[in-house]
C-alpha positions as CSV (number, residue, x, y, z in Angstrom):
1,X,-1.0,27.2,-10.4
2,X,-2.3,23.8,-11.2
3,X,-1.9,21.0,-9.2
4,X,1.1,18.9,-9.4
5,X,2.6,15.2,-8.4
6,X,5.8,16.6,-6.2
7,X,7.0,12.9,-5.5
8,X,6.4,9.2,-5.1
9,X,7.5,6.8,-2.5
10,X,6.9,3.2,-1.9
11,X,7.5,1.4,1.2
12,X,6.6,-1.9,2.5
13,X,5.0,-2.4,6.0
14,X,4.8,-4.6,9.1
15,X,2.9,-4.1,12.0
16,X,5.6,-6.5,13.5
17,X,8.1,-3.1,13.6
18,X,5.7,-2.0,16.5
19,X,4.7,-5.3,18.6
20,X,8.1,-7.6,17.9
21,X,11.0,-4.9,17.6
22,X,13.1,-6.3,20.8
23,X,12.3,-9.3,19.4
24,X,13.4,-9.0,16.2
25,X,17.1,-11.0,15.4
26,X,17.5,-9.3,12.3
27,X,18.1,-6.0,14.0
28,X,20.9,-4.7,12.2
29,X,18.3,-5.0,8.8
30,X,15.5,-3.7,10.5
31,X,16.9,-0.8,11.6
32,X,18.5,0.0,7.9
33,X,15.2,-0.2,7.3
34,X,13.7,2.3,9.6
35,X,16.6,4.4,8.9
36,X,15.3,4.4,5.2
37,X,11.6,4.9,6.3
38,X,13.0,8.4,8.2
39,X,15.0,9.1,5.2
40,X,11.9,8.8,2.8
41,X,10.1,11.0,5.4
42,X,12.8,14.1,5.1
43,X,12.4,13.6,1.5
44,X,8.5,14.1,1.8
45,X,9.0,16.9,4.0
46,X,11.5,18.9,1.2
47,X,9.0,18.0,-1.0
48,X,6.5,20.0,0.2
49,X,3.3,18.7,-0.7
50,X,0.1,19.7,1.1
51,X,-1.7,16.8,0.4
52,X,-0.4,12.6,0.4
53,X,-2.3,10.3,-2.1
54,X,-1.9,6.8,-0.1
55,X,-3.0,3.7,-1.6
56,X,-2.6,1.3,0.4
57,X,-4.1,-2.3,1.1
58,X,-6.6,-3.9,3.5
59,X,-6.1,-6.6,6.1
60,X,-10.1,-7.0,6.9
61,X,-10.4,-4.3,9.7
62,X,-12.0,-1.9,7.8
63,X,-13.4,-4.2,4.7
64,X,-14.8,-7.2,4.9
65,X,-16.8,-10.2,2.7
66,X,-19.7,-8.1,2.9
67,X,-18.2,-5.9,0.8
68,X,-14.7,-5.8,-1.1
69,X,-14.8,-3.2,-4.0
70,X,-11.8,-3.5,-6.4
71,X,-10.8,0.5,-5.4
72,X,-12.1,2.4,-2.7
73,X,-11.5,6.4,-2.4
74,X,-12.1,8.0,0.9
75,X,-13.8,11.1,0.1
76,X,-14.9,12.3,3.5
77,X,-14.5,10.7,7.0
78,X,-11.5,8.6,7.3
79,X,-11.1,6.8,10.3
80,X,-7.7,4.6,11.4
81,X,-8.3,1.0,13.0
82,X,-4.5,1.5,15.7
83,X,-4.5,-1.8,15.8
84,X,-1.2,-3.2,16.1
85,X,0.3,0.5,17.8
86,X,-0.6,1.8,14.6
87,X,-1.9,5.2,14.9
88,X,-6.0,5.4,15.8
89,X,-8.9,7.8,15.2
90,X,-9.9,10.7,12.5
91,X,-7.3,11.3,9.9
92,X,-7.7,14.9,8.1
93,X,-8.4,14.2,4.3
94,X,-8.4,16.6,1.8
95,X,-12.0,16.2,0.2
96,X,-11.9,18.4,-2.2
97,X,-9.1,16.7,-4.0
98,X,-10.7,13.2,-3.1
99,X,-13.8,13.9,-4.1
100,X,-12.3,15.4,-7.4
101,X,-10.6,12.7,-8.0
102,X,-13.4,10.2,-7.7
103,X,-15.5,12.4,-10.2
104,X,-12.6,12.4,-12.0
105,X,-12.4,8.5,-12.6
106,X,-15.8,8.0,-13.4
107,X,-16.1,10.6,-16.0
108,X,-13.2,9.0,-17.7
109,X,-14.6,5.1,-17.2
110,X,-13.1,4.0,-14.0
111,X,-15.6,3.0,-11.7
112,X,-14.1,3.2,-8.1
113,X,-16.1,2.6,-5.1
114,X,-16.2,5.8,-3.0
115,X,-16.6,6.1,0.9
116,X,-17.5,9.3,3.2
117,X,-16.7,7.5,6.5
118,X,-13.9,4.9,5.4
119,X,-12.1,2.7,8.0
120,X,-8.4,1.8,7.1
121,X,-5.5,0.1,8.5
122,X,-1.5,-0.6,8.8
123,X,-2.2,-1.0,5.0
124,X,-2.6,3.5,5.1
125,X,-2.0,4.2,8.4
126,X,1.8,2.5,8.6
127,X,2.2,5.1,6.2
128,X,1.2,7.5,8.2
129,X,3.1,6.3,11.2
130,X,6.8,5.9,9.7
131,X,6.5,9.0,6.4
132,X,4.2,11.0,7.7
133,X,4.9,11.9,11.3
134,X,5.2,15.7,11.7
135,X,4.5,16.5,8.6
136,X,1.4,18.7,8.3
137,X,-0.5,17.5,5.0
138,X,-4.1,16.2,4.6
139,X,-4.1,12.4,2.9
140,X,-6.6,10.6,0.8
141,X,-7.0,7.2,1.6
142,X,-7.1,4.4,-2.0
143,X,-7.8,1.1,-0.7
144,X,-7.1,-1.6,-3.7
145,X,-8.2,-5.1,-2.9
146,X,-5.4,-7.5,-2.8
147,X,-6.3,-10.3,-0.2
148,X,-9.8,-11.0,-1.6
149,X,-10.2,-13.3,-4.8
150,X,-10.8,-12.1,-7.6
151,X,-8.4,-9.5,-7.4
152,X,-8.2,-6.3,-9.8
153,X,-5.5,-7.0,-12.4
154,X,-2.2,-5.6,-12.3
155,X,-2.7,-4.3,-15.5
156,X,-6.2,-2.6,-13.8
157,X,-4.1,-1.0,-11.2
158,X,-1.5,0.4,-13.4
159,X,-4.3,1.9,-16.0
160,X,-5.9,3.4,-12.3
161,X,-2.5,4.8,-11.5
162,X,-2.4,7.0,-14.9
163,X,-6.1,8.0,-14.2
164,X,-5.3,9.4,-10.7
165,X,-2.5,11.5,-12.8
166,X,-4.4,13.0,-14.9
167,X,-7.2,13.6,-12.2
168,X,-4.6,15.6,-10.6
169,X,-3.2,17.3,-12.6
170,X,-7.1,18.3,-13.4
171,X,-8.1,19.7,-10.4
172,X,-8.3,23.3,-10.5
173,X,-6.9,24.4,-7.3
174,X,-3.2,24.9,-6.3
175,X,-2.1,21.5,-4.7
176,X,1.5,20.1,-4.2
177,X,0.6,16.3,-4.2
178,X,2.7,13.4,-3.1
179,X,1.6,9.9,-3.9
180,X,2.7,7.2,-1.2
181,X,2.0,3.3,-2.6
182,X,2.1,1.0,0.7
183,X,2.9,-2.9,0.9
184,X,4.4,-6.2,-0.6
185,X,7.3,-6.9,-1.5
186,X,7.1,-10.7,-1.4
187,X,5.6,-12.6,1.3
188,X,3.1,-15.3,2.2
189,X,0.4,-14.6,5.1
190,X,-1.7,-18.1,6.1
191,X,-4.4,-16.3,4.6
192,X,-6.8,-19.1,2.8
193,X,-8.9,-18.1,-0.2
194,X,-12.1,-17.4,1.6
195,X,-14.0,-19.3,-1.4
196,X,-12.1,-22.4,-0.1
197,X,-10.9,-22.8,3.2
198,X,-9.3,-26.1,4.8
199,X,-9.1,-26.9,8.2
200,X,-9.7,-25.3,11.7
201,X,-7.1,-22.2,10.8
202,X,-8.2,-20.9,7.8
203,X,-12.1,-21.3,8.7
204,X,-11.7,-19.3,11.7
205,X,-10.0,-16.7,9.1
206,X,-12.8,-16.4,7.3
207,X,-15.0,-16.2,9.5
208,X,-13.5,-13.5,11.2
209,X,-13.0,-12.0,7.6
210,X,-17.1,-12.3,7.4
211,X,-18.2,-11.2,11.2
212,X,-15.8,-8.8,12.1
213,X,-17.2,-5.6,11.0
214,X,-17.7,-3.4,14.1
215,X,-16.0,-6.3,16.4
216,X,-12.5,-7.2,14.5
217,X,-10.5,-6.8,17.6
218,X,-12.3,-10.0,19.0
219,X,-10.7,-12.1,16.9
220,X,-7.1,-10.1,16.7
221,X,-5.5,-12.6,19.0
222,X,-5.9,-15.9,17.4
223,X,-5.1,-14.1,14.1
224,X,-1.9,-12.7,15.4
225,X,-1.2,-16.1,16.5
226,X,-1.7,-17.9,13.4
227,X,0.7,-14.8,11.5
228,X,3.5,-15.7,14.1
229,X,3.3,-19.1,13.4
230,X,3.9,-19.1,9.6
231,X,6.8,-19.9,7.7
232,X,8.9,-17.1,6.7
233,X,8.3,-17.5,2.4
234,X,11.0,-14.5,0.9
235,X,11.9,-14.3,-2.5
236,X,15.0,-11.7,-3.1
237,X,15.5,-12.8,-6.1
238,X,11.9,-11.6,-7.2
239,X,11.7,-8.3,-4.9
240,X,15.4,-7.0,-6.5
241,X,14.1,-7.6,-9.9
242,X,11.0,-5.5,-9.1
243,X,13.6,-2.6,-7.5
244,X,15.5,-2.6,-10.7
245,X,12.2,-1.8,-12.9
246,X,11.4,0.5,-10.4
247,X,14.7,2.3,-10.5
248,X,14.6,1.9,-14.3
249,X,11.1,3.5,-14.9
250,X,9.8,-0.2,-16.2
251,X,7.3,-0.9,-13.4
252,X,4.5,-1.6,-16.2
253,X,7.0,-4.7,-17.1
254,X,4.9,-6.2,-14.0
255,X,1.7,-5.7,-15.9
256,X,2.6,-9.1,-17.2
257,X,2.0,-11.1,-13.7
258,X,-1.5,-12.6,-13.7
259,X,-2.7,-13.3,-9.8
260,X,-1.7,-16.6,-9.8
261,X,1.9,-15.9,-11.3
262,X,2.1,-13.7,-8.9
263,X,1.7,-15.8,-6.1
264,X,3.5,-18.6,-7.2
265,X,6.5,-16.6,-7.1
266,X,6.6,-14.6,-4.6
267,X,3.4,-15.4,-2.0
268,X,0.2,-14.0,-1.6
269,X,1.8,-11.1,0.1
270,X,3.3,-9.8,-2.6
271,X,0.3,-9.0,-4.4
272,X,0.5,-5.6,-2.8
273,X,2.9,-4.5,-5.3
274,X,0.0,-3.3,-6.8
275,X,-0.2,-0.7,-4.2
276,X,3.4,0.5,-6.0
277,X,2.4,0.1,-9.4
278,X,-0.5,2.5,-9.1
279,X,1.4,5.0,-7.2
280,X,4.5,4.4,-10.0
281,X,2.0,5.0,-12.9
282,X,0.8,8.1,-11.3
283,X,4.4,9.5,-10.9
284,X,4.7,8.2,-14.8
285,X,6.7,6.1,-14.4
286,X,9.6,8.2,-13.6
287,X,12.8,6.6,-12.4
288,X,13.2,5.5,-8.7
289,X,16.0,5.4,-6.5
290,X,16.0,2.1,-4.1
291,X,16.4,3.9,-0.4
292,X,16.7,0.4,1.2
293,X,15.8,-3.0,0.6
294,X,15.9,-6.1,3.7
295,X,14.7,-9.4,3.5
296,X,13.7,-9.9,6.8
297,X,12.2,-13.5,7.5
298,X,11.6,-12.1,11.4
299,X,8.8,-10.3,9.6
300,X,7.8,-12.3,6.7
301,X,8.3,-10.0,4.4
302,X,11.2,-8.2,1.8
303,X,10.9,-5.1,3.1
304,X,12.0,-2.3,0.7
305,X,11.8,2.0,0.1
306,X,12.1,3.7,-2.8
307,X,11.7,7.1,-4.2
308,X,10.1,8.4,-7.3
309,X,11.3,12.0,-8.5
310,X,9.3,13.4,-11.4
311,X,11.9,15.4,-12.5
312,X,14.5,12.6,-13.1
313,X,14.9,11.6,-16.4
314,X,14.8,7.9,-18.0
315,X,18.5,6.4,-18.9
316,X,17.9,5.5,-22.9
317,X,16.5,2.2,-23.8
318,X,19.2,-0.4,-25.7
């Protein structure tokens, strides 16, 4: 049999579920929205897959100025950063699939970076954590750049999204495949664009975005500090909107959003909806159903779950 995409999910994250739960006053939301997280999970699980596509972001612990490729595939190695109680060490990948998948891209005119010892964090592994826990199924890790200008278009991620389905369904080897897209919804983290930092906060940002390969726990503490401090910058409106093309099959609508629309509306966090829009391209853009959705200002962020069946069918166009 060939392989096939089985199911989609996206999820937002926040390591803040794991150090500031007691603390959090929104408890009755956060919990709806961990209930929704263990519900996505049993889904997963009657799904069956053997292997979870997650694409997920990076919050400089295992990229960094160096460096920031557009896309990254982990095609080997694939080591988690735990910061944060996230879970640490090896992760199994399936590298067959990955390394498929990256041949894949290329011979069809994507151009995706490609690592065989990749690093990742809560942007993957909160994934793993909350969808993935006793479920036995080999991943491969997708890294897409979304908090270092210039950022791949949304437009870009969507087009990788249908690549990744047809490299999939290309791969000549039995595989049930899910495809998990981690992050957003809206949110703003005091993150500066590193091309032009102001003042003592943001400098120190990055500079730790710079130095911090090998040593980013050295400067977790001040950064954790600065996160706390922030505003809480929610837009319910705007995540809603994105739920309803979700649940519609119209994700591509967002396609529209330059970067800096993007932004303005619903914070620099939010550009990890692209995270969702790649795994929603790859699922083709079937209809969603909205599992859970919490704006929770204790954690920045709108924090939503959704499902993607491929076998639903699209409600008619009027």
């Amino acid at each position: 049999m060939p392989a096939e995409i089985v199911l989609g999910v996206g999820a937002s994250h926040s390591t803040l579920m794991n150090t500031h739960w007691e603390e959090t006053a929104q408890k009755a939301e956060a919990t709806r929205f961990r209930d929704a997280l263990h519900q996505a999970r049993d889904l997963l699980a009657e799904a069956r897959p053997d292997t979870v596509v997650i694409v997920g972001s990076n919050h400089f612990r295992g990229f960094w100025l160096d460096l920031v490729p557009a896309f990254t595939i982990g095609v080997g190695e694939c080591i988690a950063s735990g910061e944060s109680g996230t879970p640490k060490g090896p992760l199994p990948v399936d590298v067959p699939l990955a390394r498929h998948i990256a041949s894949s891209l290329v011979e069809g005119d994507f151009d995706p970076a490609f690592s065989a010892r990749l690093q990742i964090d809560h942007g993957q592994t909160h994934a793993v954590q909350y969808l993935l826990n006793g479920l036995d199924v080999d991943i491969v890790p997708l890294v897409v750049n979304v908090f270092a200008p210039p950022l791949p278009t949304t437009a870009r991620c969507a087009a990788l999204g249908e690549a990744l389905r047809a490299a999939v369904q290309a791969f000549p080897s039995d595989r049930r495949v899910a495809v998990i897209g981690s992050g957003g919804l809206s949110h703003r983290l005091p993150w500066p664009d590193w091309r032009d930092p102001h003042g003592d906060d943001e400098e120190f940002m990055v500079a730790a975005w710079m130095n911090g390969r090998g040593d980013w726990s050295r400067y977790d503490a001040r950064r954790r500090q600065i996160i706390r401090a922030a505003p809480s910058i929610v837009n319910p409106r705007f995540d809603r909107e994105f739920l309803d093309l979700i649940e519609t099959g119209q994700a591509d609508r967002m396609c529209a959003f330059t970067t800096d629309e993007l932004e303005r509306v619903a914070g620099n966090g939010a550009q990890e909806i692209r995270t969702w829009l790649v795994m929603a391209a790859a699922l083709g853009y079937a209809p969603g159903r909205r599992l859970a959705y919490e704006p929770i200002d204790d954690w920045l962020t709108g924090m939503a779950v959704a499902v993607l069946d491929p076998t639903a069918q699209k409600e008619p166009t009027t």
